[in-house]
C-alpha angles and dihedrals in degrees: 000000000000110000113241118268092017122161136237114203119200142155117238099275106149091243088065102034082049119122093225085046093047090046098051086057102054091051086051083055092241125136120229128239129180132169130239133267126276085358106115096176094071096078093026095098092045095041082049095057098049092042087060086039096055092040104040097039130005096044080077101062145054118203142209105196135034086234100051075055090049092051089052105053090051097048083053104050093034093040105037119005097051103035103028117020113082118228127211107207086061098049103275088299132128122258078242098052100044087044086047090055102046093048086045080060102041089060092045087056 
């Protein structure tokens, strides 16, 4: 299940500017991004994220099923990505460190 008002985030390739492709999106209920044109940057932090993905973690495994996928790629990013792997463009901190210590502020405030 896809959540309501997802995004789907592309770069201008003709499959995904595309009317049919457009229109299958909007009957998924999902909004259409796309970045813009000559600028590289727009997709680099997703295309970052799904390179790691696909290195650290899926190349180890063959599924079966889409949902056995699924399950993998949830256990990695809620298991691993966001509360082990250290990230340096936070520091060298965790997602879940960095989030821990702005809401610590936030109730401090």
């Amino acid at each position: 299940r896809i959540a309501d008002e997802a995004i789907f985030h592309s770069d201008r390739g003709s499959n995904y500017t595309s009317g049919v492709f457009g229109e299958k999106l909007k009957r998924m209920g999902m909004r259409q991004s796309v970045g813009r044109t000559g600028v590289c940057w727009d997709n680099a932090m997703a295309e970052s994220f799904f390179s790691v993905l696909k290195n650290e973690w899926l190349s180890r495994f063959t599924f079966s099923t889409r949902d056995k996928a699924r399950r993998q790629v949830v256990r990695y990013i809620e298991g691993f990505y966001n509360r082990k792997r250290l990230h340096s463009g936070l520091g060298y901190q965790t997602p879940q460190e960095v989030e821990d210590q702005y809401l610590t502020r936030q109730s401090a405030a």
